[in-house]
C-alpha positions, 0 to 999 in steps of 0.5 A: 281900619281905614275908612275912605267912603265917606260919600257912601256913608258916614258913622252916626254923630253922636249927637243924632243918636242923642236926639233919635233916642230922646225923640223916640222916647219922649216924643213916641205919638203919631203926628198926625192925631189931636191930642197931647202926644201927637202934638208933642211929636208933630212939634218935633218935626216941624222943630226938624223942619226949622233946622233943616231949612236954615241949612239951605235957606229955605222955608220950613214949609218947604222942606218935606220929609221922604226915606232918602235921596232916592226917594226924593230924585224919584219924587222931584222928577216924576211929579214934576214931569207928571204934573207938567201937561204938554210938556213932554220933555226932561234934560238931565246930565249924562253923570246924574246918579243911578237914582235919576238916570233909571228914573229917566228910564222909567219916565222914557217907558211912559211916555216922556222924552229924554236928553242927556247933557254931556260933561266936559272932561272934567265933569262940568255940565256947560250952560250954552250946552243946556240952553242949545237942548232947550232950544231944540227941545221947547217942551221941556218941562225939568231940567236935573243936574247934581250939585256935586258929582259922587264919583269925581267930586265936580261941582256944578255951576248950579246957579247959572245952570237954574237961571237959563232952564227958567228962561225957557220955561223949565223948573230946575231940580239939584240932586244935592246928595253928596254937596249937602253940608259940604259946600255952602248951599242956598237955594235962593241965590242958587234959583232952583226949584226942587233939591234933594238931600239924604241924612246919612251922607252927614253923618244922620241916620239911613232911611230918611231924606228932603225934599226941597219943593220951592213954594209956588211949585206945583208937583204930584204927591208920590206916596198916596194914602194920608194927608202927611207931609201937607197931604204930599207924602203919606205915611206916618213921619219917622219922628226920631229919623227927623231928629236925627237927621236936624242935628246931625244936619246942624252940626255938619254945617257948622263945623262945614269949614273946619272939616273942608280945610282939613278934607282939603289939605289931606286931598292935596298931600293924597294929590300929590303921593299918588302923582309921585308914587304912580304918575309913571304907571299910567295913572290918571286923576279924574275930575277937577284938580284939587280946590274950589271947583271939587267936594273936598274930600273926593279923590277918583284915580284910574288905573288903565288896564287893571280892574278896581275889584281886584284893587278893592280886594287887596285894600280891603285885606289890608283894612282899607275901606274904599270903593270903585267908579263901578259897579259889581254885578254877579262878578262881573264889573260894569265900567262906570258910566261917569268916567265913560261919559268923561272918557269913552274910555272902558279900560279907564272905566274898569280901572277905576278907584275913588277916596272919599276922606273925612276930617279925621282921616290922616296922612299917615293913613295915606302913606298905608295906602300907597303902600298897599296900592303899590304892592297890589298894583306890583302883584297885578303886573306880575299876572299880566 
């Protein structure tokens, strides 16, 4: 098997597994008691919280624990517009991932008004664009923009992005989902006010997430009942989940610029062979070039006219794991709405593939699949 999609999720560290089974066993009590082995479990998660915090620069107390990226998105943006009073206004980019966009949705269905930021044709989200919505829009009360893009790899300028929705009076919110532990992240220099993060992109267990809630921000809690999470979030806290998730954490971040040199040398070699093998098909590469202003191991190529699922499906006989920039819907493929937020492009949208590599994927893995792209696009043309 050839794993590329790292971005939907990556195998269990084996340091997390350590640490979720020695938690679940020495450290079984429910937080939220007095005596001696709920103690024992509410040091647990704050020695989690402690991790996770210097992660990003963070506080302890600022870091609360939630089932995963989604639930923060849903948490930082519905709190935030819910506790916001007069205004009435929420910026996002056209790009976010579905857990914001359909979020937006909801909040629309309440009540709230919405505007989408456009990307350049690379991805990026422009600051003289959000200040001229924010100019129109004096309500607005977030703005939410991704670090990184999921399917495209475009990371924004998220600092300069923060500092212009503070002039005009909006907290700022970064999905950080796919950046987390892959770029360098401190949210004191980058000025934001709400962060969302998710375990299993980094190699820590599913069902658990943070969000990042700046001291001195005042959000709704989103789960009622108990006074978990400082009486923000209740029920009863995955203990060994947030084990797991502190050195899995810890051990991304450490190793963060050794794996990022190798994602980005084999994302150049896959630069390179797919230009060379495909440069002539039609092929297009979305997003950034390969380099400082990409995640490092995100590859998106489209290939007009053909449909990804039909590719997907030849890759995956061939034991490659990959994914698409769309989404399959009772057979149906609906185009990606980032690519047709780039391109307007539906043939683009529908033709679209993305790699997400790992530090242990190899250049001749890359050579396996050109090969079997190359045969599948052959068969294809033979169809048309």
């Amino acid at each position: 098997m050839i794993y590329l999609d790292h971005a939907a999720a990556v195998p269990m560290r084996e340091c997390a597994v350590r640490e979720m089974l020695r938690a679940a066993r020495e450290n079984w009590g429910n937080p939220s008691a007095s005596y001696g082995p709920a103690r024992s479990a509410r040091a647990e998660l704050n020695r989690a919280r402690d991790i996770l915090a210097d992660t990003i620069g963070a506080r302890w107390d600022e870091i609360y624990f939630t089932s995963g990226g989604s639930e923060s998105d849903n948490w930082a943006l519905i709190g935030a517009m819910e506790t916001a009073g007069d205004r009435r206004h929420l910026i996002v980019s056209a790009i976010e991932h579905h857990a914001v966009l359909h979020t937006c949705a909801y909040l629309e269905s309440r009540g709230f008004s919405v505007t989408l930021l456009s990307p350049d044709a690379e991805g990026r989200i422009r600051a003289d664009d959000l200040e001229s919505a924010l100019k129109e829009h004096p309500d607005t009360a977030l703005v939410s923009v991704m670090t990184a893009n999921n399917e495209i790899g475009t990371i924004e300028e998220i600092g300069a992005l923060a500092e212009t929705a503070h002039r005009y009076g909006a907290l700022f919110h970064t999905d950080a989902v796919q950046a987390y532990c892959k770029i360098p992240i401190n949210v004191r220099d980058l000025s934001v006010d709400l962060l969302s993060a998710s375990a299993h992109k980094i190699g820590g267990p599913r069902g658990i997430g943070f969000l990042y809630l700046r001291q001195g921000v005042n959000i709704q809690g989103f789960i009622h009942g108990g006074p978990q999470e400082r009486g923000r979030r209740a029920g009863t806290e995955n203990t060994a989940g947030a084990a797991g998730f502190a050195a899995a954490a810890a051990e991304a971040n450490a190793m963060r610029e050794e794996d990022a040199k190798k994602e980005r040398s084999l994302q150049e070699y896959y630069f390179h062979r797919l230009k060379e093998s495909f440069g002539d098909c039609g092929m297009i590469w979305n997003g950034p070039l390969p380099g400082k202003e990409r995640l490092p191991g995100n590859i998106s190529v489209s290939f007009p006219g053909r449909t990804s699922d039909a590719l997907l499906i030849s890759l995956d006989f061939a034991g490659i794991c990959a994914s698409s920039g769309s989404a399959c819907t009772t057979g149906a493929v609906t185009p990606s709405h980032v690519i047709m937020a780039l391109s307007g492009d539906e043939a683009r949208a529908k033709g679209t593939l993305r790699f997400t590599i790992g530090p242990e994927n190899t250049e001749e893995e890359a050579e396996t699949v050109i090969k079997t792209l190359k045969e599948a696009l052959q068969r294809g043309k033979k169809h048309l």
